[in-house]
C-alpha positions in Angstrom: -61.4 1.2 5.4 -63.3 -1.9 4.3 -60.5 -4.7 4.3 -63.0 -6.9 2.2 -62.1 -5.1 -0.2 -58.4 -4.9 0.4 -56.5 -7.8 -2.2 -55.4 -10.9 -0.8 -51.9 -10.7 -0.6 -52.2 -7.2 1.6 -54.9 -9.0 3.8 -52.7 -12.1 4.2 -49.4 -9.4 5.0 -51.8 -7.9 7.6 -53.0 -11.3 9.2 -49.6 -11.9 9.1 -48.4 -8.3 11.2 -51.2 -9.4 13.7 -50.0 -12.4 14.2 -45.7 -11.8 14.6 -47.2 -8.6 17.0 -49.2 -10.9 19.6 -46.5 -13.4 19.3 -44.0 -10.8 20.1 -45.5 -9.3 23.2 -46.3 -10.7 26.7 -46.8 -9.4 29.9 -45.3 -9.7 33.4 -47.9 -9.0 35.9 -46.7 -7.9 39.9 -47.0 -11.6 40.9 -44.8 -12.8 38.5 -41.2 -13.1 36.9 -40.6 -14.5 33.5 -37.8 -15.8 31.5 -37.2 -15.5 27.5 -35.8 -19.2 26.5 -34.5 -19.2 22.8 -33.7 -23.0 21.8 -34.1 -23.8 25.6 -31.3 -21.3 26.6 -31.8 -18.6 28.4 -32.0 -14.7 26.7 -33.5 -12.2 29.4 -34.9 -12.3 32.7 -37.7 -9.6 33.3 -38.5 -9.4 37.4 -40.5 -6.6 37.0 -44.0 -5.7 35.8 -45.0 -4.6 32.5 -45.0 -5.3 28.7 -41.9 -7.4 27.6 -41.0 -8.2 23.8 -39.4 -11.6 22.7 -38.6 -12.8 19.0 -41.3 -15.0 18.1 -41.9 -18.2 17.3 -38.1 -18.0 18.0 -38.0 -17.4 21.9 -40.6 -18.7 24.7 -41.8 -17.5 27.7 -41.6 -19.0 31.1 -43.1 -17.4 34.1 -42.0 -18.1 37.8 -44.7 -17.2 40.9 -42.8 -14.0 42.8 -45.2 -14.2 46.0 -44.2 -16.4 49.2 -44.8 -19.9 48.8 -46.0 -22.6 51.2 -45.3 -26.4 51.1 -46.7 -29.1 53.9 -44.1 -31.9 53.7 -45.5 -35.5 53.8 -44.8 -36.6 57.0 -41.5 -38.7 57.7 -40.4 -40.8 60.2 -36.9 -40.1 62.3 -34.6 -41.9 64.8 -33.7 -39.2 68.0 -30.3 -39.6 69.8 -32.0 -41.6 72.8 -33.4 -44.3 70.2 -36.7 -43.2 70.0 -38.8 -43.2 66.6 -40.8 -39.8 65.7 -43.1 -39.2 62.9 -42.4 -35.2 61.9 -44.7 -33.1 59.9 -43.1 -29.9 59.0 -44.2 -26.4 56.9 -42.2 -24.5 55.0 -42.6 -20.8 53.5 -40.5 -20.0 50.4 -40.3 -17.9 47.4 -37.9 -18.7 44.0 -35.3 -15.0 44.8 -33.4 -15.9 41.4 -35.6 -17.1 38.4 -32.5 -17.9 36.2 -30.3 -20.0 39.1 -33.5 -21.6 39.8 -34.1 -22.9 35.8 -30.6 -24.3 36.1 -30.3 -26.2 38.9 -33.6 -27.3 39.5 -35.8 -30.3 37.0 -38.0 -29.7 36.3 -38.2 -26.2 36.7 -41.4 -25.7 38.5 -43.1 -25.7 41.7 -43.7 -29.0 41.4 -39.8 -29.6 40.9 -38.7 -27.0 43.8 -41.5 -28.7 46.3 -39.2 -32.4 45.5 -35.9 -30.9 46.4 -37.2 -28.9 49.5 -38.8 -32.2 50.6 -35.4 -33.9 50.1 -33.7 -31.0 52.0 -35.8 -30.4 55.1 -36.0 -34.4 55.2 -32.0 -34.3 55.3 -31.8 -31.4 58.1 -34.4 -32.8 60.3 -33.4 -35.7 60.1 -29.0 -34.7 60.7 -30.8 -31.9 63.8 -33.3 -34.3 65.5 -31.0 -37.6 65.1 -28.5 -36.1 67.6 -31.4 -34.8 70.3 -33.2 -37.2 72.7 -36.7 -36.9 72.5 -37.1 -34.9 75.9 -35.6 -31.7 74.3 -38.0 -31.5 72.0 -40.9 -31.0 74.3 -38.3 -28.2 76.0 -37.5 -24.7 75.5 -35.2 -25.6 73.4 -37.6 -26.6 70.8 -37.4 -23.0 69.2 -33.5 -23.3 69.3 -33.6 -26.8 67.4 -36.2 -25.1 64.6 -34.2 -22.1 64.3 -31.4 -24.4 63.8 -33.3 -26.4 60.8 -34.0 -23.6 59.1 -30.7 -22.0 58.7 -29.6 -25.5 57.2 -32.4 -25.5 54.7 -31.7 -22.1 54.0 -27.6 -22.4 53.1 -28.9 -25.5 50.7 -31.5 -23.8 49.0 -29.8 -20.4 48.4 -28.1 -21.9 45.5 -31.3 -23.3 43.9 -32.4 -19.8 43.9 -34.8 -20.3 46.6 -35.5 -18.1 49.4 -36.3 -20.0 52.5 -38.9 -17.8 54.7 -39.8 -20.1 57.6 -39.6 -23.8 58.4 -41.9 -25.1 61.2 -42.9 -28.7 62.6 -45.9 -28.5 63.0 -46.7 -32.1 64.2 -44.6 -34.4 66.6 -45.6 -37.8 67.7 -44.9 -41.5 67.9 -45.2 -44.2 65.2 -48.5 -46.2 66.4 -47.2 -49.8 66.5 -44.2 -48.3 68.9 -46.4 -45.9 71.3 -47.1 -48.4 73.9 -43.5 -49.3 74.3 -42.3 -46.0 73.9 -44.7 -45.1 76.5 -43.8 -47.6 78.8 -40.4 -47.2 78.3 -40.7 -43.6 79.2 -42.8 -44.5 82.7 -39.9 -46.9 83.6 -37.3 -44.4 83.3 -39.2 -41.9 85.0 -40.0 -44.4 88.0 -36.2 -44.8 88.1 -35.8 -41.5 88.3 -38.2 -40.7 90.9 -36.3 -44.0 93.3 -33.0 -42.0 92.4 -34.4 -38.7 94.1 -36.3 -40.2 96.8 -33.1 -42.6 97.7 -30.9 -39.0 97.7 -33.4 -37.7 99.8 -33.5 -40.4 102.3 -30.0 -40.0 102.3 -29.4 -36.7 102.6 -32.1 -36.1 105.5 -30.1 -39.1 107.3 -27.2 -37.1 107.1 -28.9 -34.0 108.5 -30.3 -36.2 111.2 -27.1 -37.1 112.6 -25.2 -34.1 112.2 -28.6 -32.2 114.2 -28.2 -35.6 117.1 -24.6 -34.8 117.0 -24.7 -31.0 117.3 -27.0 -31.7 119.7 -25.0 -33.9 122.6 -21.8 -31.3 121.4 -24.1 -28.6 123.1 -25.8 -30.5 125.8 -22.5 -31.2 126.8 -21.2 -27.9 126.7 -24.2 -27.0 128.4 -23.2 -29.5 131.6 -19.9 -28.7 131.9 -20.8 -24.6 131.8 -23.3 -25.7 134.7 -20.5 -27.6 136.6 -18.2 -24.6 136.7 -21.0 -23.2 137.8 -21.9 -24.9 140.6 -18.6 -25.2 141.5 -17.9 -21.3 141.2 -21.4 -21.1 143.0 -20.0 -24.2 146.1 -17.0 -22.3 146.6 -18.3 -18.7 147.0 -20.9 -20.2 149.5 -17.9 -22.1 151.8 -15.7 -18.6 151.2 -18.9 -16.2 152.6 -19.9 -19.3 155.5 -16.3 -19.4 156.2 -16.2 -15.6 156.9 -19.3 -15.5 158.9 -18.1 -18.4 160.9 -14.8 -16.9 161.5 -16.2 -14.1 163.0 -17.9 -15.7 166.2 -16.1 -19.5 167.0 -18.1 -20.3 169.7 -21.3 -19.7 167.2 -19.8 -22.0 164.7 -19.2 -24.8 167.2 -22.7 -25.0 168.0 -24.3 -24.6 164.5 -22.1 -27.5 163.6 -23.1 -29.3 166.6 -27.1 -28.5 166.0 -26.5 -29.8 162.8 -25.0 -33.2 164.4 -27.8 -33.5 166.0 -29.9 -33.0 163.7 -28.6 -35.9 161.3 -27.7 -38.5 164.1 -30.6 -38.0 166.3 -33.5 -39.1 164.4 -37.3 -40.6 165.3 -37.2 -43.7 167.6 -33.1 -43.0 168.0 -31.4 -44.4 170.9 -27.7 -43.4 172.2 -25.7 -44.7 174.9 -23.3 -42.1 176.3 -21.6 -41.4 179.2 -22.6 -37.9 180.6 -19.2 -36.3 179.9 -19.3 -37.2 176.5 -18.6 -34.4 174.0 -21.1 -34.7 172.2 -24.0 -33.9 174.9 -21.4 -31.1 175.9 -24.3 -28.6 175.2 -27.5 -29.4 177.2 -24.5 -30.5 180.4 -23.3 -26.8 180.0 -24.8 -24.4 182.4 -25.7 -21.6 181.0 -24.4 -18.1 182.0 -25.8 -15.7 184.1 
């Protein structure tokens, strides 16, 4: 068919077919999910792939990215619960879940415009979250605790924007420059104070140990002394009962042990006595002895 040849009026109604047919039809590729605006208000939502129709140069087209997002907040400055100033840097990982709650609530209805209010979102949470922490708890365990705790509060807010909330990180702590050197020194001071706090308890808790170990100690030397007096005493009295026994056996015997022994203590070296030669106590050497 030559359409040269074809009159006007038929080559102007085909021009014109062409043209209402590639108005008419759009695509949605797997990436994406589109919306069919008529007058600015909403028609049909397609979230799946394929060839879509709209009425055209009636209705429009707008097309929303389906795949995860990612958005690196400017970094903003926060006041912990002990006083100290932070500059934060946190990531975020989202995806628009509902194109049509998302083109209502959100201007302008882009990424640009979703990136603003997640910005003034996470902003609001960690700055609510890390306002009641002091700064010590963030460079604890519990750091994954306070994150997971940002994230859910992101994610209630931005549920009704339409968006999908897949991770919120901080990816960058640290101190404003002109306050580091205080903050720093700050820091030292309290841990110095600290440190004199556990040593004092120390020193005082080792005194008490002292004391109670010099007082256990006398308890049991004493204890120890008055076992060994019984003792001795138990020992003293089991010696005089077995000397008194032997000596009661044979008196004469005893009489002149006891006398050696009075000799033995009052007649020392270079001793001199003066006794008549019936004294008692030279009884001994005047006695004859037996036959």
């Amino acid at each position: 068919m030559n359409i040269s040849k074809l009159p006007a009026f038929a080559l102007g109604l085909l021009v014109f077919l062409m043209v209402m047919i590639s108005t008419s039809v759009f695509t949605v590729d797997q990436t994406s999910q589109a919306i069919v605006l008529q007058f600015g208000e909403w028609r049909k939502v397609h979230t799946t792939p394929g060839l879509k129709f709209k009425i055209p140069f009636i209705q429009e087209v707008t097309f929303y990215d389906k795949r995860v997002l990612d958005y690196d907040l400017p970094p903003i400055q926060i006041t912990t619960g002990d006083q100290k100033r932070l500059v934060v840097d946190t990531y975020t990982r989202y995806r628009i879940s509902d194109p049509l709650l998302f083109f209502r609530t959100i201007k302008p209805a882009s990424e640009m415009g979703a990136q603003m209010r997640l910005e003034a979102l996470i902003s609001s949470s960690v700055r609510n979250v890390l306002g009641k922490i002091p700064l010590r708890t963030m460079l604890s365990a519990e750091r994954s605790g306070i994150m997971h705790q940002i994230e859910q509060e992101v994610r209630s807010m931005a549920t009704p924007l339409g968006l999908e909330i897949i991770d919120v990180r901080i990816i960058r702590t640290e101190l404003p420059i002109e306050n580091r050197n205080a903050v720093f020194a700050r820091m030292n001071a309290e841990l110095g104070r600290f440190a004199m706090e556990n040593r004092a308890k120390g020193a005082e808790a080792a005194q008490g140990i002292r004391a109670d170990a010099d007082k256990e100690s006398v308890i049991l030397i004493a204890q120890a002394e008055q076992q060994a007096q019984i003792f001795r005493g138990q020992g003293d009295a089991e010696a005089i009962k077995l000397a008194a026994e032997a000596f009661g056996k044979d008196v004469s015997f005893y009489n002149f042990y006891r006398t050696m022994e009075t000799y033995r203590e009052a007649l020392g070296e270079d001793t001199n006595l003066v006794l008549s030669t019936d004294s008692d106590l030279l009884g001994f050497f005047s006695t004859a002895p037996k036959p």
